[in-house]
C-alpha positions in Angstrom: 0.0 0.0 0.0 2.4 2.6 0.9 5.9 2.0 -0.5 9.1 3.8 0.3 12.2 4.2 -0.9 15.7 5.9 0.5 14.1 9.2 1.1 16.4 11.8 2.8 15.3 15.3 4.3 17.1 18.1 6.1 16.0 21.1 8.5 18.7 23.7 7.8 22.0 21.7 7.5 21.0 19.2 9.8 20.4 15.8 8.0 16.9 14.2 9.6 15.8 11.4 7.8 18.8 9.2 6.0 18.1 6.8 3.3 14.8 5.4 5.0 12.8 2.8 3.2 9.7 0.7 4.4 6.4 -0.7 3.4 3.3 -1.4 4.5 0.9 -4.0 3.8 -3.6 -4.3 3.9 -4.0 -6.2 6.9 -1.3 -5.0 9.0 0.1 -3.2 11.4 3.9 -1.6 11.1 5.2 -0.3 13.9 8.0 2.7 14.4 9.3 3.0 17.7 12.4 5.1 18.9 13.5 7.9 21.7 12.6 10.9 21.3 14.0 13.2 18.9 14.8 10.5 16.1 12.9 12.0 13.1 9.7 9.4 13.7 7.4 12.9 13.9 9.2 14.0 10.6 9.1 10.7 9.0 5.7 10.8 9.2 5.0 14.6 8.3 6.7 13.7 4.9 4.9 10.8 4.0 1.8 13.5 4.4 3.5 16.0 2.5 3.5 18.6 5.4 7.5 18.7 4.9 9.1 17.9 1.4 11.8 15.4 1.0 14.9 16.3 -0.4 15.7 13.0 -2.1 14.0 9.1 -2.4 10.8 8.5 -3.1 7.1 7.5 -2.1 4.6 5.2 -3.5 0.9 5.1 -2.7 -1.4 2.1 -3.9 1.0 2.3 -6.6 1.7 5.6 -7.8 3.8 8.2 -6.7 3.0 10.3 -4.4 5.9 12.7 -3.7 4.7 15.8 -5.7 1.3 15.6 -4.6 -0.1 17.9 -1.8 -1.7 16.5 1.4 -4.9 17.4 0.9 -4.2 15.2 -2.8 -2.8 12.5 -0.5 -5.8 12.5 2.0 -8.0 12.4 -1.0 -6.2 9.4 -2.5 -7.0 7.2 1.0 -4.0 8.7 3.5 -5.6 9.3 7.0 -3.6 11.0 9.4 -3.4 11.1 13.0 -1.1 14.0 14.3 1.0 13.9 17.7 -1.1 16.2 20.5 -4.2 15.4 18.6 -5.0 18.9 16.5 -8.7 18.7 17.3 -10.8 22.0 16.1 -11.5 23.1 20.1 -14.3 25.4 18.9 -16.4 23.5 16.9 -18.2 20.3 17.8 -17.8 16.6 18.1 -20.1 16.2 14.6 -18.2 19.2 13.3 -15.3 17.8 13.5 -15.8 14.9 12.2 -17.0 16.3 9.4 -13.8 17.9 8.6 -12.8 14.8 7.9 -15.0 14.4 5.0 -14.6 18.2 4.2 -13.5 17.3 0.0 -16.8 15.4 0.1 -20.4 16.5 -0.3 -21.8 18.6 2.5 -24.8 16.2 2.2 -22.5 13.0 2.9 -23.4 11.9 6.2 -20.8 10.7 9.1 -20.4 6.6 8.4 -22.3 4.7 11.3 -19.4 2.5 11.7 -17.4 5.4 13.5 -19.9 5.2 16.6 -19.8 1.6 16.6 -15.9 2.2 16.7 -16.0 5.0 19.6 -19.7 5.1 20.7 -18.9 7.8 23.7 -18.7 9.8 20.6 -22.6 9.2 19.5 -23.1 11.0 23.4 -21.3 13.8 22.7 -22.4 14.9 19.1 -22.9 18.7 20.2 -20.1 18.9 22.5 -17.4 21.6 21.6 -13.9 19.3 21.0 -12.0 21.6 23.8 -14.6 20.1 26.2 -14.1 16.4 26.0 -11.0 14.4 28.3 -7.7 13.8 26.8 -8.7 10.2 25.9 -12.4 11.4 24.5 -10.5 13.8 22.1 -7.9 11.3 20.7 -11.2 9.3 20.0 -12.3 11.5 17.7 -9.0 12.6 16.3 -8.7 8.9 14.9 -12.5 9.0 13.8 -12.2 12.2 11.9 -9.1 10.4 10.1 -11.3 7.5 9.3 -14.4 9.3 8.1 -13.3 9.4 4.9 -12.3 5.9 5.0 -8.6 5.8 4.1 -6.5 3.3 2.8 -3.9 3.6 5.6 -4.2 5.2 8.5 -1.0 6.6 10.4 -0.9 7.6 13.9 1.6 9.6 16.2 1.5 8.2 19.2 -2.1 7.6 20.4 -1.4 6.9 23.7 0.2 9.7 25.1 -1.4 11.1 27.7 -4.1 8.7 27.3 -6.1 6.9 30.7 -5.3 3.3 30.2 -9.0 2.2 29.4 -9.2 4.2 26.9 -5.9 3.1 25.7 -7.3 -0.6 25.5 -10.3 0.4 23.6 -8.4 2.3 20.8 -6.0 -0.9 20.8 -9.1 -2.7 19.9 -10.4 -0.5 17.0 -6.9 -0.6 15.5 -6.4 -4.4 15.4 -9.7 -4.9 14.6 -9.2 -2.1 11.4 -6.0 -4.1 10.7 -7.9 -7.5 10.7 -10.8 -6.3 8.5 -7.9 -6.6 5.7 -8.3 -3.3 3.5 -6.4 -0.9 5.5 -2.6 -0.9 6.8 -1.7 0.8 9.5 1.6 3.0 10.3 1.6 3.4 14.0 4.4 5.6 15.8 4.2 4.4 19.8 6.5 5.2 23.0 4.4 3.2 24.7 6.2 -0.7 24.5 4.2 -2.9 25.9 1.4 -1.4 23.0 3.2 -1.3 20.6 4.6 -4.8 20.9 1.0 -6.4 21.4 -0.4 -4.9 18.3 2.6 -4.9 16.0 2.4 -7.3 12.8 6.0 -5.6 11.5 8.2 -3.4 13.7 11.2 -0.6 12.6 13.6 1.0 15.6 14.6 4.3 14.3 17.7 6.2 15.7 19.3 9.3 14.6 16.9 9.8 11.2 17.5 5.7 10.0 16.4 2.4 10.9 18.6 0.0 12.8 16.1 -2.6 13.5 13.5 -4.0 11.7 11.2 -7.4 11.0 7.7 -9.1 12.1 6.4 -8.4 15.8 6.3 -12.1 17.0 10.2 -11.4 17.2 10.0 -8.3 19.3 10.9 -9.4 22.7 13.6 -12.3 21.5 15.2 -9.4 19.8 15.6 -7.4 22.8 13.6 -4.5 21.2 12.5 -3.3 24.9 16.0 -2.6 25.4 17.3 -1.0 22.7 14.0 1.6 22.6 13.8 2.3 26.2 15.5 5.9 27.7 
């Protein structure tokens, strides 16, 4: 679904991302772990097109996506899932989610399956955004990013700041989005233990390039705890 290739980008002279490559697959969950500071964030702002790449280059469902815009890229199935959540505070639940379908008709209603997904979210239609909990506004930040029913879904670290029950129920919506088989999923996690239950594929990421990378089941004979941990 989303294929790249030794893509490099720079902030001023400093080098960020070197030479990464990865893919994802339907059906899957890839994982990116790494300290802080690594380039994950950045990584994932340039597969949006929020930062352009300097060299490399990226594939989407087969065509190529670097040129294109992200509102081009949301439109071709990319959801996106920003660190600190970027919720509209002012406007409501349902208003927000309809962002998410803002290149679609304004008749297009919200899909059903979103309050199936989140249903504390059905309660709180006419709620402003800035009112709801930490854990009720990542909610919706990941059902505005799957209103218009995308083709992968990436997310910046879902968890931060996040009660733990909630973090088990937006555990469950993503394996179960990964199971239904026509969406992969590019999930950036601190959180280990998380990110090691849900992972189908995992990459480490230090200093802007991958050190470690191969299917989850090998996570904890590979010593991945270790080598992500502060």
């Amino acid at each position: 679904m989303l294929n790249v290739k030794n893509i490099n980008q720079y902030y001023g002279g400093s080098h960020i991302l070197r030479d990464v490559s990865l893919q994802t697959r339907l059906g899957n969950v890839t994982v990116l772990l790494g300290r802080n500071g690594v380039g994950k964030t950045t990584l994932l702002k340039s597969l949006m097109g929020l930062v352009p790449i300097k060299t490399g280059s990226i594939e989407f469902d087969g065509k190529s996506i670097e040129a294109a815009t992200p509102y081009e890229r949301a439109r071709a199935g990319m959801g996106y899932v920003p660190q600190g959540r970027e919720i509209f505070a002012r406007l409501t639940v349902e208003e927000n989610l309809r962002m998410g379908l803002a290149y679609k008709s304004a008749s297009t209603p919200v899909p059903a399956e979103l309050f199936e997904l989140f249903p504390v979210l059905k309660q709180m239609l006419g709620r402003r955004g800035g009112d709801l909990s930490g854990g009720q506004q990542q909610q919706l930040a990941i059902a505005r990013a799957l209103a218009a029913k995308p083709k992968l879904l990436i997310l910046d670290e879902p968890t931060e700041g996040i009660q733990p029950s909630i973090i088990k129920d937006i555990g469950r919506v993503i394996r179960m989005l990964a199971d239904r088989g026509d969406m992969a999923i590019l999930l950036v996690e601190q959180y280990y233990d998380f990110a090691e239950e849900l992972a189908d594929d995992y990459l480490v990421m230090e200093r802007g390039e991958f050190i470690a990378r191969g299917p989850g089941s090998e996570m904890q004979a590979k010593g991945i705890r270790q080598l992500v941990s502060i």
